[in-house]
C-alpha positions, 0 to 999 in steps of 0.5 A: 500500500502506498502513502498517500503522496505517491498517489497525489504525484501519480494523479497530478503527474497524469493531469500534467502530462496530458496538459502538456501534450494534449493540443488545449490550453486552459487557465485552470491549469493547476486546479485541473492538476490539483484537482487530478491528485485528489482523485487519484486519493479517492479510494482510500477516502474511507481513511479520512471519512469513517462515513463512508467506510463501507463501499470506498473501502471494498472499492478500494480493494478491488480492480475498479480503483485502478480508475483512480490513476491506477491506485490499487496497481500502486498499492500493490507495487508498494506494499510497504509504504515506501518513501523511496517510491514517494521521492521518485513519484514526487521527482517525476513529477517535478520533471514533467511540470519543468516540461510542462512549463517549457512547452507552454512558453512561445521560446526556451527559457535558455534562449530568452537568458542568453538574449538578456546578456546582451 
């Protein structure tokens, strides 16, 4: 079972990676990608919520919650809360969001400082 960092990471890397190669641009970028993190953490709201602990926590289980940015695939890979896969979903992440924002400029950042040396 993995921590609930490495799934928010999974969630917000897949928004991420969508948004950078998928052909629309939107303002609501980061709600998008915060919003995809949340949902990759759903299946083990019954953690937080003891409400609805009965049909989150059998979904949780089951082969549906790989819906959810492939949560039980990602529990079932870490079956010891490792904080290694943590640091390395977090760092793939931060990756993807330096490509992101990249992608979303009209030239490279390199070049635009060179130009700025003058």
């Amino acid at each position: 079972m993995s921590i609930a960092l490495t799934h928010f990471a999974v969630g917000a890397t897949g928004a991420t990676l969508l948004l950078t190669y998928l052909p629309v641009r939107t303002r609501y970028d980061v709600p998008i990608i915060i919003a995809s993190g949340g949902w990759a953490l759903m299946p083990d709201l019954w953690r937080v919520l003891p409400l609805y602990q009965g049909p989150v926590h059998t979904l949780s289980n089951s082969a549906l919650s790989n819906v959810f940015w492939l949560h039980s695939l990602l529990d079932r890979a870490d079956p010891r809360d490792s904080s290694r896969l943590a640091a390395v979903a977090v760092a793939v992440y931060l990756l993807v969001a330096l490509l992101y924002a990249e992608r979303c400029r009209d030239g490279p950042v390199v070049a635009w400082l060179w130009s700025q040396r003058g």
